[in-house]
C-alpha positions in Angstrom: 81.7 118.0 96.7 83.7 115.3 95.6 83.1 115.2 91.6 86.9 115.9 90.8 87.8 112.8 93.0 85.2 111.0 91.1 86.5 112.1 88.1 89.8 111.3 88.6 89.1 107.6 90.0 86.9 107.2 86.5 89.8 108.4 83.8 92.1 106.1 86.2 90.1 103.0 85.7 90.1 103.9 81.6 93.8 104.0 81.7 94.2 100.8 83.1 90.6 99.4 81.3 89.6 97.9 84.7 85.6 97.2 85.3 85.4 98.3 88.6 86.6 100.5 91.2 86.1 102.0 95.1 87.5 105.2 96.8 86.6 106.4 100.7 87.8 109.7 102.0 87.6 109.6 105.4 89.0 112.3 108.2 89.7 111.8 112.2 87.9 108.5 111.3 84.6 110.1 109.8 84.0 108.9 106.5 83.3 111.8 104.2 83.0 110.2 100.8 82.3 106.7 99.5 81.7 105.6 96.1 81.9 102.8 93.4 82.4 102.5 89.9 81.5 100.7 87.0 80.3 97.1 87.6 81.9 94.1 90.1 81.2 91.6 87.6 82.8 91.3 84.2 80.2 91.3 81.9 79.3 94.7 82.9 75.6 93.9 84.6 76.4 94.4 88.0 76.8 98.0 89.6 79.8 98.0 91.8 78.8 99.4 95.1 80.8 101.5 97.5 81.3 98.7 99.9 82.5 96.0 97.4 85.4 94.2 98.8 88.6 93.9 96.4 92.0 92.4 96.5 94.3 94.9 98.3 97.6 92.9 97.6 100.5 94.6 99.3 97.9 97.1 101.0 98.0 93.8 103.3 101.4 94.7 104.3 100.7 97.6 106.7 97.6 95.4 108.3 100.5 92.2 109.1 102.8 94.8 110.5 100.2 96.0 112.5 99.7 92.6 114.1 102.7 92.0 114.6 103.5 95.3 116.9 99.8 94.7 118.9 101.8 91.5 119.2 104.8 92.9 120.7 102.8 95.3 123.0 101.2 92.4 124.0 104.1 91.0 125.2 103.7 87.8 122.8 106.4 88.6 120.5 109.7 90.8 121.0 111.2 93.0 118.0 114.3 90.6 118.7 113.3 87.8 118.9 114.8 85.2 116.1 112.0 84.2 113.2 113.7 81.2 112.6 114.0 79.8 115.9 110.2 80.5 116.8 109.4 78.3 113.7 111.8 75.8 114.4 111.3 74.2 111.0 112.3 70.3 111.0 114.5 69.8 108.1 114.8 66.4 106.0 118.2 64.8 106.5 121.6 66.4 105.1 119.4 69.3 104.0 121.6 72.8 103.9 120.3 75.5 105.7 122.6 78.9 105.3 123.6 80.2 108.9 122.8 83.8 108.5 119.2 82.5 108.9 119.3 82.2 112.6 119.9 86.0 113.1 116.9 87.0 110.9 114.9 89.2 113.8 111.1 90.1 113.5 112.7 94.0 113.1 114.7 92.9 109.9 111.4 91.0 108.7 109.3 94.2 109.3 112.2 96.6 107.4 112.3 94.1 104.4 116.1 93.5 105.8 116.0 89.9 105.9 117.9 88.7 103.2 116.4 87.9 100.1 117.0 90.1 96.8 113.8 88.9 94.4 115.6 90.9 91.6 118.5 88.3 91.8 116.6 85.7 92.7 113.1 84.5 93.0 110.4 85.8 94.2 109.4 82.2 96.0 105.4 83.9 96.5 105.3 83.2 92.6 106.7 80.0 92.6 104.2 77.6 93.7 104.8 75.1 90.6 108.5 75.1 91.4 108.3 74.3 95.5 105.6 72.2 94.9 107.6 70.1 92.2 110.3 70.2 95.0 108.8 69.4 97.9 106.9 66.5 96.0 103.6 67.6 96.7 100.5 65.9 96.1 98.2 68.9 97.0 98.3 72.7 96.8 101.2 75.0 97.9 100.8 76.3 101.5 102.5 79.6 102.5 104.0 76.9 105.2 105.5 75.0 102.5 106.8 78.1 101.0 108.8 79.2 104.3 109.6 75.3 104.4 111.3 75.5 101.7 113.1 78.4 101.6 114.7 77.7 104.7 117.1 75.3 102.5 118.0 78.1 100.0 120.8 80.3 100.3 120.6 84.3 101.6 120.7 86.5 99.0 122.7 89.1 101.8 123.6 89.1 105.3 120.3 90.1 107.5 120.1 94.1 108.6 122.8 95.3 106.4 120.7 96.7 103.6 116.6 97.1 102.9 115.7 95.1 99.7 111.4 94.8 99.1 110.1 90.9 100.4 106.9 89.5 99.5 108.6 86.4 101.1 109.5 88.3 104.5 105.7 89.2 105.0 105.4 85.4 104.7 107.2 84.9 107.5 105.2 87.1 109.8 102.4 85.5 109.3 103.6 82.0 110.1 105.5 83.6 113.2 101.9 85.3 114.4 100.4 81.9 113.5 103.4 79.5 115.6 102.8 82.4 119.0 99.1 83.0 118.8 98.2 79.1 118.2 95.7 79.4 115.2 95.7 80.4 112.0 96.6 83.5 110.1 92.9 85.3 109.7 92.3 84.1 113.5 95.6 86.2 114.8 94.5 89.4 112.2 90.9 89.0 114.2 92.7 89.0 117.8 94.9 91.0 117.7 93.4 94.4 115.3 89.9 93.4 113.8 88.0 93.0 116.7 89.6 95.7 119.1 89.2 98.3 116.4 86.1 97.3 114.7 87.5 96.4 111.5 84.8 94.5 109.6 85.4 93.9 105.9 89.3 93.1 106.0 89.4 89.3 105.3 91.5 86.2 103.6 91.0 86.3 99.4 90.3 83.2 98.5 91.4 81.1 95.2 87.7 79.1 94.5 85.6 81.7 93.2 82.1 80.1 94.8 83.9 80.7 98.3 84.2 84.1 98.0 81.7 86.9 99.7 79.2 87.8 97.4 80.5 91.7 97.8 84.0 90.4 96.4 84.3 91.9 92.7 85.0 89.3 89.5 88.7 89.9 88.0 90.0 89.6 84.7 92.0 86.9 83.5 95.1 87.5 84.2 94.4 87.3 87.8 93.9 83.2 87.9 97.9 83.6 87.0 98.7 83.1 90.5 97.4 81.8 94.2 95.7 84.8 96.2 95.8 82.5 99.3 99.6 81.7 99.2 99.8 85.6 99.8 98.2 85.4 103.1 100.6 88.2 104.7 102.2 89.7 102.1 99.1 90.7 99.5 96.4 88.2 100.4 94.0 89.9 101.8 90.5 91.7 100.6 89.1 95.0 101.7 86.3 97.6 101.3 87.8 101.3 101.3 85.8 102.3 103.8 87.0 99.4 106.1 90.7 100.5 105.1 89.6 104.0 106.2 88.8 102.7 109.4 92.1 100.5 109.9 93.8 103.9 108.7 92.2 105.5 111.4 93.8 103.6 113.8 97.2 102.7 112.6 99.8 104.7 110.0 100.9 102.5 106.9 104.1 100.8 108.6 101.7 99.6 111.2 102.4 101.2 113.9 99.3 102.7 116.6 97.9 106.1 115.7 98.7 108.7 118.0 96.0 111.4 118.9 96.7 114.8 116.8 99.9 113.1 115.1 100.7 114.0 111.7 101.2 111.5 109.2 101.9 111.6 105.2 102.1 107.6 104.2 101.4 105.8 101.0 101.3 102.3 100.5 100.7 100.6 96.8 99.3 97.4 96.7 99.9 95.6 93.0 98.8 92.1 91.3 97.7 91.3 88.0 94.0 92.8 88.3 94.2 94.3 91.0 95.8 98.4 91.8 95.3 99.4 95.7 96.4 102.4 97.3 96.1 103.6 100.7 97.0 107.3 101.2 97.3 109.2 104.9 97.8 113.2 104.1 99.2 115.4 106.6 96.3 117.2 107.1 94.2 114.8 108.5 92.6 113.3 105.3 92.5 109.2 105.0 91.9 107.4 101.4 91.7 104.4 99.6 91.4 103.4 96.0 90.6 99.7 94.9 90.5 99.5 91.1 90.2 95.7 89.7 92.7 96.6 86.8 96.3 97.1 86.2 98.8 97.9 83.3 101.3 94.7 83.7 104.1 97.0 82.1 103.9 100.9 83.4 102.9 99.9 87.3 105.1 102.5 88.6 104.0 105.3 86.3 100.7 104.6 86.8 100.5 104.2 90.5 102.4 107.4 90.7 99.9 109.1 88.0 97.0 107.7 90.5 98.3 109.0 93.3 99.0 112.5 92.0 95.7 113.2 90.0 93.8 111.9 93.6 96.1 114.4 95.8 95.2 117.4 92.8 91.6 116.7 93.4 91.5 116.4 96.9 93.3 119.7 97.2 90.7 121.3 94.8 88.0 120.2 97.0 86.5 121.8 99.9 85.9 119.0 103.0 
């Protein structure tokens, strides 16, 4: 029933020349189609299965967000409340912190309204040579030390006055969650939306390729260009598409709970080098996700765009 999807997830991975690739459809939660492609491993031996867990970079986005409002409904956390003062970052002596930091709320860190502008700027979740030559580090870049040191550089613009995409805000999120729930990032994700939904196979990426879960697929290259684990919150984590079926199930893509018989049309791209995620809620019910170990480091847009209207033709042509 699903050979045009199939189709159109196998011409997407030629376009981008990736080796592997996943897609779930699922509907009110039932999973209605699951199938991989290609091989996880890069030498082309190894079948990929349906359930192979990818890198979902910014796919991770939505899943933060959404511990961060269980949060809130918790009562642990309040859309108000003030990042910076929860972390309460101890700051060497005659060290400059910019003002405006103080009124950075959890809302403006959720909307991407904090302050930073990575197009005229950095973008500090790729800088882990630089902050590490800074902060005179003897070991590897935390996504702690990342937050520590931005809190001595300058706003790029005054908090809640425009929207401007942040890996970096993400960031922040997860050290809040980490600072009011008491453990670390993958310990607050299993508290506070794993475990009450049932979400298996949502989990931390990990840098050291002999740590990861034997379902994890291999990348290509250009992939060991960066840390996955200093993108904890913002793009760190890995997935099956059935599992992100599931967590779609229960929350839309800005994070927020799932209401019974609610209509919802979200996408959400996730993008590194090697990896291309999308996550796709239709208005008519219909949940899917794509995990493709590949990307084309100079057409993202386009492509992501191509991928997202050659799955919604096929979908429409099928009969579910």
């Amino acid at each position: 029933a699903f050979a045009k999807l199939n189709e159109a997830i196998t011409a997407h991975m030629k376009t981008l020349g990736a080796k592997a690739a996943t897609v779930a459809v699922s509907k009110n939660g039932e999973i209605l189609h699951s199938k991989g492609f290609g091989t996880s491993d890069q030498a082309g031996r190894k079948a990929c299965p349906p359930g192979a867990l990818m890198r979902v970079a910014s796919v991770s986005k939505p899943v933060t967000s959404a511990s961060i409002r269980e949060a809130v409904a918790a009562g642990k956390l309040a859309f108000d409340d003030k990042a910076f003062e929860i972390l309460a970052i101890k700051e060497p002596k005659n060290a400059k912190v910019d003002p405006e930091l103080g009124k950075i709320t959890i809302r403006h860190l959720l909307d991407h309204k904090g302050g930073w502008d990575r197009g005229s700027g950095m973008d500090p979740m790729f800088s882990g040579a630089r902050i590490k030559s800074e902060l005179k580090l003897a070991r590897a870049v935390t996504p702690a030390d990342v937050v520590r040191f931005m809190n001595t550089q300058p706003l790029d613009f005054q908090p809640g006055t425009k929207a401007v995409y942040s890996n970096f805000g993400y960031c922040v999120l997860g050290r809040v969650l980490e600072k009011k729930m008491g453990k670390p990032f993958p310990g607050c994700l299993e508290e506070l939306v794993f475990r009450p939904n049932g979400l298996t196979d949502i989990k931390l990426g990990t840098d050291s390729v002999s740590r990861r879960d034997s379902r994890e697929v291999e990348y290509p290259a250009e992939a060991r260009q960066f840390s996955i684990e200093l993108m904890d919150a913002n793009g760190g984590l890995v997935a099956s598409a059935p599992a992100l079926c599931v967590f779609m199930r229960h929350f839309t893509l800005n994070g927020e709970r799932r209401l019974p018989g609610g209509t919802v049309d979200w996408t959400y791209f996730g993008s590194l080098p090697g990896t291309t995620a999308m996550a796709r809620q239709l208005p008519g019910g219909l949940d899917v996700a794509v995990l493709i170990n590949g990307r084309r480091n100079q057409s993202i847009d386009a492509d992501n765009q191509a991928l997202k209207k050659a799955v919604e033709a096929a979908l429409k042509a099928t009969k579910h």
